[in-house]
Each structure stands twice: as structure tokens, then as C-alpha cells.
Short mmCIF file of the C-alpha atoms (twelve columns), coordinates in Angstrom:
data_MODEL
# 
_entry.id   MODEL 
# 
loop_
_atom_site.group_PDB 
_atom_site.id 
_atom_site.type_symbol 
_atom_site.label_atom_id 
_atom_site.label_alt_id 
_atom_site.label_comp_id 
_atom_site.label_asym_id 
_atom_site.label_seq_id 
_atom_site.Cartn_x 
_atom_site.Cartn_y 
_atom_site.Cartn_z 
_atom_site.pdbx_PDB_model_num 
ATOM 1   C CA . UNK A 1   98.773  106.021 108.096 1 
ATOM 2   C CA . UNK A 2   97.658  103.526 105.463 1 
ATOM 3   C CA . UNK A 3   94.956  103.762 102.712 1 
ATOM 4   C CA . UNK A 4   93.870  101.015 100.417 1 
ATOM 5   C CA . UNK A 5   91.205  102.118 98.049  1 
ATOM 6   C CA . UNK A 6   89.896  99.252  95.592  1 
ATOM 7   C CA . UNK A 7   92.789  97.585  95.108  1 
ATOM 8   C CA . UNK A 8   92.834  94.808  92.639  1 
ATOM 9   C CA . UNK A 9   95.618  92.517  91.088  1 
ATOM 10  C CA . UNK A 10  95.965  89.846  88.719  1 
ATOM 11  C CA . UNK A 11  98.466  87.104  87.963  1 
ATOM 12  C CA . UNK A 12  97.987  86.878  84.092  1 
ATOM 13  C CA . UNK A 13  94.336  85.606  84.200  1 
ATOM 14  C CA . UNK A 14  93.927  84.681  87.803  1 
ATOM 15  C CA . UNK A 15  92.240  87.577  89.614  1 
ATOM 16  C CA . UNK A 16  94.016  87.421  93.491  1 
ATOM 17  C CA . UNK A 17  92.863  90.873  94.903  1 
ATOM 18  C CA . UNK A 18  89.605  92.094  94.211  1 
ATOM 19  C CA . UNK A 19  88.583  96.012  95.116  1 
ATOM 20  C CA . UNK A 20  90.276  95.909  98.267  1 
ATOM 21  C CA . UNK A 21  89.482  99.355  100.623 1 
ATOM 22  C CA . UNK A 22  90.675  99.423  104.225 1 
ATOM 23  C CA . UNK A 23  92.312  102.170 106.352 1 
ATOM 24  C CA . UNK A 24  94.806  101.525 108.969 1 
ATOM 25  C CA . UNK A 25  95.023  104.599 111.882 1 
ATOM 26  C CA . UNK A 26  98.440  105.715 113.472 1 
ATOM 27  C CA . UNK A 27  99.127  103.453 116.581 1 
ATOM 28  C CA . UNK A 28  96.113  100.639 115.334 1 
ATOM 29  C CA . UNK A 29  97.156  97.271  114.991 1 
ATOM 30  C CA . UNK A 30  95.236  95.434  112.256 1 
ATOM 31  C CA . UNK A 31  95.049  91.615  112.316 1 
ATOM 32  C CA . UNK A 32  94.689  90.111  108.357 1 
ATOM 33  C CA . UNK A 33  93.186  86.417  108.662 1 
ATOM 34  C CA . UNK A 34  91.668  83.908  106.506 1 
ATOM 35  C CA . UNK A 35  91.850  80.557  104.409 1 
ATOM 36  C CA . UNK A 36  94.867  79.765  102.693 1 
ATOM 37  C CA . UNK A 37  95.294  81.448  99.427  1 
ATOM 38  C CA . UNK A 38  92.708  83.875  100.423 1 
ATOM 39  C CA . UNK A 39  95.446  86.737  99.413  1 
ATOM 40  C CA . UNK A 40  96.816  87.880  102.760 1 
ATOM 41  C CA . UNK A 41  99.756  87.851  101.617 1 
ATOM 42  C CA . UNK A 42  99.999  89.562  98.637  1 
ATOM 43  C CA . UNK A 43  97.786  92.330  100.181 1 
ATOM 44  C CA . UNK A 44  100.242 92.751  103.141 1 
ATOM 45  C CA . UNK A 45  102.701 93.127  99.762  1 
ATOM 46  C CA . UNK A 46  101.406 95.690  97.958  1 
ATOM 47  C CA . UNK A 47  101.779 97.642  101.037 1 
ATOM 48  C CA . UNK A 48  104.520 98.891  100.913 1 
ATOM 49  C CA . UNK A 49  104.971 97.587  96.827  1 
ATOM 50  C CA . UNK A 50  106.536 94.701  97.340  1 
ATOM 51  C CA . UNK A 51  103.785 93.215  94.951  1 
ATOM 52  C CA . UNK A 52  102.184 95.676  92.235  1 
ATOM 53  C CA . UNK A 53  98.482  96.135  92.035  1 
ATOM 54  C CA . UNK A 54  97.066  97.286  88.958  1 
ATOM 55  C CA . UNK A 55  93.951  98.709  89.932  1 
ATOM 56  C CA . UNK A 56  93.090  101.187 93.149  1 
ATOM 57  C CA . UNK A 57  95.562  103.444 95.187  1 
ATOM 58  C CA . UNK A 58  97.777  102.778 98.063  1 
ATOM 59  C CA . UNK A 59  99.013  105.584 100.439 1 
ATOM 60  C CA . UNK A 60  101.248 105.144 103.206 1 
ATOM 61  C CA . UNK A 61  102.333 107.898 105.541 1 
ATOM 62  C CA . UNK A 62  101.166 110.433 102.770 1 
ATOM 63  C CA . UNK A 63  102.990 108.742 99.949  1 
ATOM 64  C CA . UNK A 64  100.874 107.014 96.719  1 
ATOM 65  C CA . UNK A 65  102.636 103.555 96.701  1 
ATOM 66  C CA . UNK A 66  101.540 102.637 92.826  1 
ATOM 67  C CA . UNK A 67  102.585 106.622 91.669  1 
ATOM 68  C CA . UNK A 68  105.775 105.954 89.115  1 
ATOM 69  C CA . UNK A 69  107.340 108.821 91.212  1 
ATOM 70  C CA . UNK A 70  107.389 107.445 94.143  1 
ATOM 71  C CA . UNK A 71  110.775 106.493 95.544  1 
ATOM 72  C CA . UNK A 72  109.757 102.815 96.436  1 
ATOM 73  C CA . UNK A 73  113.460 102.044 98.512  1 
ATOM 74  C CA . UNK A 74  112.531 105.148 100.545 1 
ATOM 75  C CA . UNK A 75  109.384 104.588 101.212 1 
ATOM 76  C CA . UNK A 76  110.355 100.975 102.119 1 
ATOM 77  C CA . UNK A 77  112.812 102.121 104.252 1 
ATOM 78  C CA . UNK A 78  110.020 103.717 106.231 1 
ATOM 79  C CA . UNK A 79  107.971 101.014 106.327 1 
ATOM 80  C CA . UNK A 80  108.927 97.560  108.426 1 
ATOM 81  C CA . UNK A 81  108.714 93.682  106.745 1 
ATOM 82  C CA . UNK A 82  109.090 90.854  108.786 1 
ATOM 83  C CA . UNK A 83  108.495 87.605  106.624 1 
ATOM 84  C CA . UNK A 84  107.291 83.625  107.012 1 
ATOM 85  C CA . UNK A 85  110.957 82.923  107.042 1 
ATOM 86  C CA . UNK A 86  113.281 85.774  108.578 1 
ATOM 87  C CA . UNK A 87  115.574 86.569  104.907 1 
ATOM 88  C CA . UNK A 88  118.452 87.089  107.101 1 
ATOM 89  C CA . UNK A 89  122.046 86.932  105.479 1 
ATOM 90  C CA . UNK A 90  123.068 83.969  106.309 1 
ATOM 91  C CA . UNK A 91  127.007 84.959  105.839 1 
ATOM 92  C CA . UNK A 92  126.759 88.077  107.782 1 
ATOM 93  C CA . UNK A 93  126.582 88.076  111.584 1 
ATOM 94  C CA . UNK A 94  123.449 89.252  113.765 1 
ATOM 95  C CA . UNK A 95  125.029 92.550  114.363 1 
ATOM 96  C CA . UNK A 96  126.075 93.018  110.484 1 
ATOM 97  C CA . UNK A 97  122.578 91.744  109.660 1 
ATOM 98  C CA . UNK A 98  121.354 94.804  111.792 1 
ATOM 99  C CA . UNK A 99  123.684 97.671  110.552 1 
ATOM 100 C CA . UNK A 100 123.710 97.233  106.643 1 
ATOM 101 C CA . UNK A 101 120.692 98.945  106.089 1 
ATOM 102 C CA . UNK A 102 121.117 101.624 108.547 1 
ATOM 103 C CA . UNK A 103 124.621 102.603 106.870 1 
ATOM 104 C CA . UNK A 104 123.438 101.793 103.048 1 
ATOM 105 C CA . UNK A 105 119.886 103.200 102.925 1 
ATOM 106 C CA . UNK A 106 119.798 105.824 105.998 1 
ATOM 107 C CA . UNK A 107 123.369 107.147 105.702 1 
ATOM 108 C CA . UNK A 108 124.161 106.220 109.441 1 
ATOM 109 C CA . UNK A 109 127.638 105.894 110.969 1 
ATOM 110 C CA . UNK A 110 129.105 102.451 111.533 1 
ATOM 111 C CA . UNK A 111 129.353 103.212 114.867 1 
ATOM 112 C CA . UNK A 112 125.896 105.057 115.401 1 
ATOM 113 C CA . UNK A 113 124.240 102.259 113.485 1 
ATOM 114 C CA . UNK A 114 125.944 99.122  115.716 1 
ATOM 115 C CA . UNK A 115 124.654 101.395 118.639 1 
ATOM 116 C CA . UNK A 116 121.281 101.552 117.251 1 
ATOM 117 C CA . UNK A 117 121.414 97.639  116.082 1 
ATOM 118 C CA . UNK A 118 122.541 96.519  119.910 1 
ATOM 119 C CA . UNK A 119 119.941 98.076  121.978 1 
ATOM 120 C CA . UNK A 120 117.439 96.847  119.647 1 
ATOM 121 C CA . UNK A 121 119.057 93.318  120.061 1 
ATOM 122 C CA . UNK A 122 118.596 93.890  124.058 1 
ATOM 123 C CA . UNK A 123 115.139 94.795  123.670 1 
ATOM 124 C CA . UNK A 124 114.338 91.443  121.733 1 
ATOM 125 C CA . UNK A 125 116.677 89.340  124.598 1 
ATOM 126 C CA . UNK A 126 119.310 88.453  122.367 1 
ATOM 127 C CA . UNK A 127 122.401 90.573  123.105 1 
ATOM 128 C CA . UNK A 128 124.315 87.617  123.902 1 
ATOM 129 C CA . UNK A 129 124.066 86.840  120.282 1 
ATOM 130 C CA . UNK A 130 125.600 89.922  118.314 1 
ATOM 131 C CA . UNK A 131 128.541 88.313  117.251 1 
ATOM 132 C CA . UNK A 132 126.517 85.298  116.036 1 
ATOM 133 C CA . UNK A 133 125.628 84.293  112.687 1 
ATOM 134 C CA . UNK A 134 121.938 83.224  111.134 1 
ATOM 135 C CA . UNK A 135 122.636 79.470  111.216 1 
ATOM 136 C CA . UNK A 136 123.370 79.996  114.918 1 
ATOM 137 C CA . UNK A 137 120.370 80.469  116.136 1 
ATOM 138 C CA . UNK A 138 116.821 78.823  116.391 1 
ATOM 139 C CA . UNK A 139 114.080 80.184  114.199 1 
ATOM 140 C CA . UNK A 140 112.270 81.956  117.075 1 
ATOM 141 C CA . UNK A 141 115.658 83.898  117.548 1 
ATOM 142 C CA . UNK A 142 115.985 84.658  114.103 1 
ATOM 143 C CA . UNK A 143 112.490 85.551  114.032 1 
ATOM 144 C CA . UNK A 144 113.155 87.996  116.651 1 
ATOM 145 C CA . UNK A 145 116.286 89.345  115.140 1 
ATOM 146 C CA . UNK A 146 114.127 90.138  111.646 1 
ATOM 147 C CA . UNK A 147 111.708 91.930  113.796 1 
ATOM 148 C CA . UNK A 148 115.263 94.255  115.286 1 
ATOM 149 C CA . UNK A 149 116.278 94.629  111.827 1 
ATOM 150 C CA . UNK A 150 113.262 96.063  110.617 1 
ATOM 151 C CA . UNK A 151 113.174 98.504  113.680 1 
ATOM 152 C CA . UNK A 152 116.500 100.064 113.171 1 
ATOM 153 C CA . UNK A 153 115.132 101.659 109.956 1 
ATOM 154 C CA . UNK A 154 112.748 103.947 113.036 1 
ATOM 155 C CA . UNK A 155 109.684 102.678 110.752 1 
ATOM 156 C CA . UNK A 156 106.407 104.776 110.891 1 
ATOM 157 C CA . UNK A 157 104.383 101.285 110.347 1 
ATOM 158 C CA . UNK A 158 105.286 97.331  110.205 1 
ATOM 159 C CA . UNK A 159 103.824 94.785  108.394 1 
ATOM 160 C CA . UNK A 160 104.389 91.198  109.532 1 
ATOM 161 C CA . UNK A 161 103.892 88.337  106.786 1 
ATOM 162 C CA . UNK A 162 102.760 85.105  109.090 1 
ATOM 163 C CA . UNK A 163 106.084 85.179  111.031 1 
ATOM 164 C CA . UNK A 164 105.122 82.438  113.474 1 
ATOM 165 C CA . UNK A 165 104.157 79.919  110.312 1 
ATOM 166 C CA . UNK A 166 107.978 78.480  109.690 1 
ATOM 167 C CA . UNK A 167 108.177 77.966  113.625 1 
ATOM 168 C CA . UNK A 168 108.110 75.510  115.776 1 
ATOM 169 C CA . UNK A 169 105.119 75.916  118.495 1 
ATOM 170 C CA . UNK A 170 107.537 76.195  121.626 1 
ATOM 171 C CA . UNK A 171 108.935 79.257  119.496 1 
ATOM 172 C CA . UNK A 172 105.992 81.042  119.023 1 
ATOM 173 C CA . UNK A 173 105.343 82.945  121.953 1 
ATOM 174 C CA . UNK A 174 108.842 84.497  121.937 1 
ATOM 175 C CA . UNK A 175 107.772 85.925  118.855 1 
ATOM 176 C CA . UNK A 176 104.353 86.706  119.669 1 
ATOM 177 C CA . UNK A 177 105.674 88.523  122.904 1 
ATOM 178 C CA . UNK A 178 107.658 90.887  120.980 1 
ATOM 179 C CA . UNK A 179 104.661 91.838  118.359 1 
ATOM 180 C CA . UNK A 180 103.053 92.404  121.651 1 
ATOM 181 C CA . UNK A 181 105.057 94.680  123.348 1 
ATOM 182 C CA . UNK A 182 105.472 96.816  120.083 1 
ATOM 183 C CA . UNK A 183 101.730 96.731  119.841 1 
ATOM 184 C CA . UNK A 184 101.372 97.891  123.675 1 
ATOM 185 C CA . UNK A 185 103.979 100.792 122.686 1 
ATOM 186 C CA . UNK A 186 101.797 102.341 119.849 1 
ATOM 187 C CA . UNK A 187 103.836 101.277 116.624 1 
ATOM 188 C CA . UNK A 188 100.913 101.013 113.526 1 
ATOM 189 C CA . UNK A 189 100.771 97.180  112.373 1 
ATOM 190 C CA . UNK A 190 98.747  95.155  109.768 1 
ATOM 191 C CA . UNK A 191 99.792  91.770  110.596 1 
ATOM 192 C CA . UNK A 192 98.736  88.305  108.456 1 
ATOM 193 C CA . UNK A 193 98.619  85.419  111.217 1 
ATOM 194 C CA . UNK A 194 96.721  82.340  111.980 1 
ATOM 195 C CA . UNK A 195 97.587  82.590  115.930 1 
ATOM 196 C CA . UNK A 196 93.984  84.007  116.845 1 
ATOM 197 C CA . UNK A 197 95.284  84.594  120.881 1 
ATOM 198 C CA . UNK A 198 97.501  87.431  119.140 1 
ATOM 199 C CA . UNK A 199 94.524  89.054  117.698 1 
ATOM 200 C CA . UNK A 200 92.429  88.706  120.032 1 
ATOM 201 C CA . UNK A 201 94.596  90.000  122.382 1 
ATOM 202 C CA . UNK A 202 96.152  92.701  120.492 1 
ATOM 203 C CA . UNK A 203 94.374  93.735  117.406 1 
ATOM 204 C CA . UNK A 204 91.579  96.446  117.100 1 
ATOM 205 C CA . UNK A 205 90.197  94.851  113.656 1 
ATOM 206 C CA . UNK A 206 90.421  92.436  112.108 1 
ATOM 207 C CA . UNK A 207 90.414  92.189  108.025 1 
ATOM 208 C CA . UNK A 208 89.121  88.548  106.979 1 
ATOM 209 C CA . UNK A 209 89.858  87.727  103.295 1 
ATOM 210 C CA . UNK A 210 88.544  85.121  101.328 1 
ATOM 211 C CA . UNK A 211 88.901  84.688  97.146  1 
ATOM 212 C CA . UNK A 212 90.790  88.116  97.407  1 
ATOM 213 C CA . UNK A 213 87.713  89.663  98.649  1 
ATOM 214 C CA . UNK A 214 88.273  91.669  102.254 1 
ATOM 215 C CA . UNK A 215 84.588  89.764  103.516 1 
ATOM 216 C CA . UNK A 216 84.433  91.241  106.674 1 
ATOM 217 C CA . UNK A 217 86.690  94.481  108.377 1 
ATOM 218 C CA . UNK A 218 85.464  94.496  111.693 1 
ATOM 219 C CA . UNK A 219 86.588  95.590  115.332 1 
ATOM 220 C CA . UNK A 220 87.767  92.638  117.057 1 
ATOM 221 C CA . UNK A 221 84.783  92.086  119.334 1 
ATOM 222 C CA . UNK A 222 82.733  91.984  116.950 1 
ATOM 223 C CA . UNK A 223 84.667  89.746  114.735 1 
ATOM 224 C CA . UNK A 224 84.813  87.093  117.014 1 
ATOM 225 C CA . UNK A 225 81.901  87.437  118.915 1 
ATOM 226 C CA . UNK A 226 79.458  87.873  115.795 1 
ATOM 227 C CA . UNK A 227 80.747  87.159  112.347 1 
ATOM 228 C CA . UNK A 228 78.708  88.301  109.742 1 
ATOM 229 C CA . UNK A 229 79.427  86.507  107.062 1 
ATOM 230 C CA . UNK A 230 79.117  82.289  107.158 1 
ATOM 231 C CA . UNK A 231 82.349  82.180  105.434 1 
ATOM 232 C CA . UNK A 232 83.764  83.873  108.577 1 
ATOM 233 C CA . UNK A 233 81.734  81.668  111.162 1 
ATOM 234 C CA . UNK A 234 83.098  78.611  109.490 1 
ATOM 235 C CA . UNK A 235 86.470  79.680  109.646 1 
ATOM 236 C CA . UNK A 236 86.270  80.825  113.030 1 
ATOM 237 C CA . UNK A 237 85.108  77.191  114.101 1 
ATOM 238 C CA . UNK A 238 87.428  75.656  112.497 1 
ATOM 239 C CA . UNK A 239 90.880  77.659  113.887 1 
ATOM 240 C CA . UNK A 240 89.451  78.803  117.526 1 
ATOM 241 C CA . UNK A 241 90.235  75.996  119.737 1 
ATOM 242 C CA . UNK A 242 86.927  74.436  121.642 1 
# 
């Protein structure tokens, strides 16, 4: 579903990915951890070419991500974001927030997209809160309501950008539980997070990044159970509770 062959990028001088190769199976969630700065995030980014790269190749769902011909608002369409800090419209209610890129990018009905939008709203618990707006609602829920959004486009993958970091703890789990479920029903994620419980519960590998370097892509098991590298032991340490 996704390819990453030796990927590289550069801010002017600074190098933040370096030959970056991975390979991410239909249905195969992929945890992305490491140090801050490591460049998580701007991996997760050049996904689906949020952030250009400009060395290596990217394909997702058959598509070449860094080809000049590729449609990049299709292929985005196709492919879910859930950030750090939900980029909801804050002057548009839930159920607005849910339809506008149904109607604008996928050419859905008003009505056929609102039906679409709602029973993705039930599925995250918050119904009750359709006719709400952003500021309404606590960060978990908007959390939560990001994660609808990005399922009304019927995605064939989702990445998820730390989207537990801006919340408070007693919101986590409402979040986590959702990325769980979707996990549990087959739907291809690469996901950057510092909550270790998620991946170990959910992931099959786990990518661990350090200096833009993927150090270590390993099934889960043996990720936490034997680290190869002592970068990865000392970060394991340090973030797995005793």
C-alpha cells in the first residue's frame, strides 16, 4: 500500500531525512517512534506530500507521490491525516466540518455527504454534537471528530501525526480507543506516537527514527523485547514505564 525507497530531504543545509526505505502492507498498522526531532513527522508528511523529499520515491496505493504528474489533492483525498492539533474550522460546525470535503473534493450530495458525516460521528460517540462548533468541544472530542473527517473521504490508508500530544491525559484513551478499533477493522496505518500501550497493543512494526535515520524497522515483539540498536534500548528505558 505504501513504499518508501531512500527517501531523503533537506531544509536548506540541514539534512532531516536520510535514505529512508520502509513498506507498509494493506491492513498493517505501523507504529513511527523516537526522540524528538528525530523526523517522524516530516516522514509521516511526505506520505502523502504534504512535505517534499528530494531524493528516493514514494508510492501509495500505486501512485508515485514525488512524480510532477501526480494529482497530489486526489491522491490526498485517498489518503487520511489526522494532526497534533485537529485543524478543524473553527467557524464551521462539526457536521459542516465533516461534509465540505465530501461535496468539494469527492463530488458528493449535500445530503449523501451529511449521511455519510453522521454515522461516522456515531461511530466516534459524538452524535449528540453535530450541530456543535470546534470551540465546543474538548480536545479529545475534537480529536475524535478529525479522525471522522478524515474517514468520510473512504481512505485506502491513514496517517496519524502524534494526535494524543496536544491532549490532556484523561483524553487520551478516547482517542486511542478509536485508532484501535480502526486498527482491529483492517484500515492500513503508519502512526507517529509516544503512547507505547498503543503500539504495543496494536502495531505489527514498529519504525524507530533517530537523526532522520529509520535505526531499527522491526516487528513489535521484537522491538520491545530486543532492541538492536543502544539508541533504541535507551529510548525504550526512558518512555516504558518501570
Amino acid at each position: 500500500m505504501i513504499t518508501l525507497k531512500d527517501v531523503s530531504k533537506w531544509y536548506g543545509p540541514f539534512q532531516v531525512l536520510s535514505g529512508c526505505s520502509t513498506e507498509v502492507s494493506k491492513g498493517e498498522v505501523v507504529v513511527v517512534c523516537g526522540p524528538s526531532g528525530s523526523g517522524k513527522s516530516t516522514l509521516i508528511k511526505t506520505v502523502n506530500g504534504l512535505e517534499p523529499f528530494q531524493q528516493g520515491e514514494i508510492v501509495v496505493g500505486g501512485e508515485s507521490v514525488g512524480d510532477k504528474r501526480t494529482n497530489l489533492p486526489k491522491l490526498r483525498a485517498k489518503v487520511g491525516m489526522v494532526f497534533q492539533h485537529f485543524e478543524l474550522f473553527p467557524h464551521l460546525s462539526i457536521t459542516q466540518n465533516l461534509t465540505l470535503a465530501q461535496i468539494k473534493v469527492l463530488g458528493r450530495g449535500k445530503d449523501e455527504a451529511t449521511q455519510k458525516g453522521l454515522k461516522l460521528l456515531d461511530r466516534v460517540g459524538l452524535r449528540a454534537h453535530a450541530d456543535k462548533f470546534p470551540g465546543q468541544l474538548s480536545g479529545g472530542q475534537q480529536q475524535r471528530v478529525a479522525i471522522a473527517r478524515a474517514l468520510s473521504m473512504d481512505p485506502i490508508a491513514m496517517l496519524f501525526d502524534e494526535p494524543t500530544s496536544a491532549l490532556d491525559p484523561e483524553m487520551i484513551n478516547e482517542v486511542l480507543d478509536v485508532m484501535i478499533e480502526l486498527a482491529q477493522e483492517g484500515m492500513t496505518m503508519m502512526c507517529v506516537t509516544h503512547e507505547m500501550g498503543f503500539a504495543k497493543k496494536v502495531a505489527q512494526r514498529v519504525l524507530f527514527m533517530d537523526k532522520g535515520l529509520i535505526v531499527e524497522d522491526a516487528g513489535k515483539e521484537a522491538f520491545f523485547d530486543n532492541p538492536q540498536s543502544e539508541r533504541a534500548k535507551d529510548f525504550l528505558m526512558r518512555v516504558l514505564p518501570h
